[in-house]
Wavefront OBJ file of the C-alpha trace (Angstrom):
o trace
v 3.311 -51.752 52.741
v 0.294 -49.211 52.100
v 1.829 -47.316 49.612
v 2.275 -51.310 47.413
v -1.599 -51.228 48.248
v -2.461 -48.577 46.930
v -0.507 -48.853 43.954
v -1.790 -52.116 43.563
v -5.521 -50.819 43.750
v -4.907 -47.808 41.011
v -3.312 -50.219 38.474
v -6.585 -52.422 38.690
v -8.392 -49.764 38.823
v -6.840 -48.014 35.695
v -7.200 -51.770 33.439
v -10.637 -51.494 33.773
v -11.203 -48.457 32.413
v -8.781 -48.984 29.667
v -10.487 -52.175 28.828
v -13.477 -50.440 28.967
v -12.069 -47.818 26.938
v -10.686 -50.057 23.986
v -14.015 -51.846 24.252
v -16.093 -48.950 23.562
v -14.077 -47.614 21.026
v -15.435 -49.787 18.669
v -18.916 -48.977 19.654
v -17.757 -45.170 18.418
v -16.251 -46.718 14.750
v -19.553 -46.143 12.046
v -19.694 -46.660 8.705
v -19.291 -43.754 6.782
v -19.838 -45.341 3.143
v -23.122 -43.656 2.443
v -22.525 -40.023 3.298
v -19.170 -40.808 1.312
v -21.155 -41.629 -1.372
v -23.404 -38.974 -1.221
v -20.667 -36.433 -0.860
v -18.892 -37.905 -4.183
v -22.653 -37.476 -6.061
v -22.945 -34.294 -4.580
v -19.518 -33.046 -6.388
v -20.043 -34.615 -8.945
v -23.177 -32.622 -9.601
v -21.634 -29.341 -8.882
v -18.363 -29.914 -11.321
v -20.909 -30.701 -13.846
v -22.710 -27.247 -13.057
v -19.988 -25.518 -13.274
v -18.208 -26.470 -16.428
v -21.835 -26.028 -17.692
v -21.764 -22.382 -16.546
v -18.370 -22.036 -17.659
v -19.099 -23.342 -21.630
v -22.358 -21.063 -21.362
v -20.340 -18.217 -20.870
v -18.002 -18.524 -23.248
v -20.493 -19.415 -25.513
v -22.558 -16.369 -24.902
v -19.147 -14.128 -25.051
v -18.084 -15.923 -28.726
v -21.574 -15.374 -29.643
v -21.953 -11.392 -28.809
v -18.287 -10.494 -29.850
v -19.367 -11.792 -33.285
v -22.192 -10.128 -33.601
v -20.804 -6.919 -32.429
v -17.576 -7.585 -35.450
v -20.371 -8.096 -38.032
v -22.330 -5.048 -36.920
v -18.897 -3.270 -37.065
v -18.365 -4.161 -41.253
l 1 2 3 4 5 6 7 8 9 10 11 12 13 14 15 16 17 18 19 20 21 22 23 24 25 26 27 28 29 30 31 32 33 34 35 36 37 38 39 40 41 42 43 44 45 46 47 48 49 50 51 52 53 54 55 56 57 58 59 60 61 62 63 64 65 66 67 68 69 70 71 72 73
């Protein structure tokens, strides 16, 4: 008979704290939208850069090599 009791007291015991458990989880569930957001912008801005920096470069590179094949003639 004790051992039914004190299975009987850890199973209430252990639905309240799930309860509790699910119950806070939703407390813990934020809404991320806006530093989605600003993470998209913020890549957005960077892959801009970038293929900016690259079509510099190679604009630069065409540039100088055809100086330096008109210098050659």
């Amino acid at each position: 008979m004790k051992f039914k009791d004190i299975l009987a007291k850890k199973r209430a015991q252990l639905s309240v704290l799930a309860t509790t458990a699910m119950a806070s989880a939703s407390a813990f569930a934020a809404d991320h939208t806006a530093a989605i957001d600003a993470a998209v912008t913020d890549g957005t801005t960077n892959y801009t850069a970038i293929i900016t920096g690259v079509i510099t470069v190679a604009a630069i590179g065409f540039a100088i090599g055809m100086i330096v094949s008109k210098l050659r003639n």
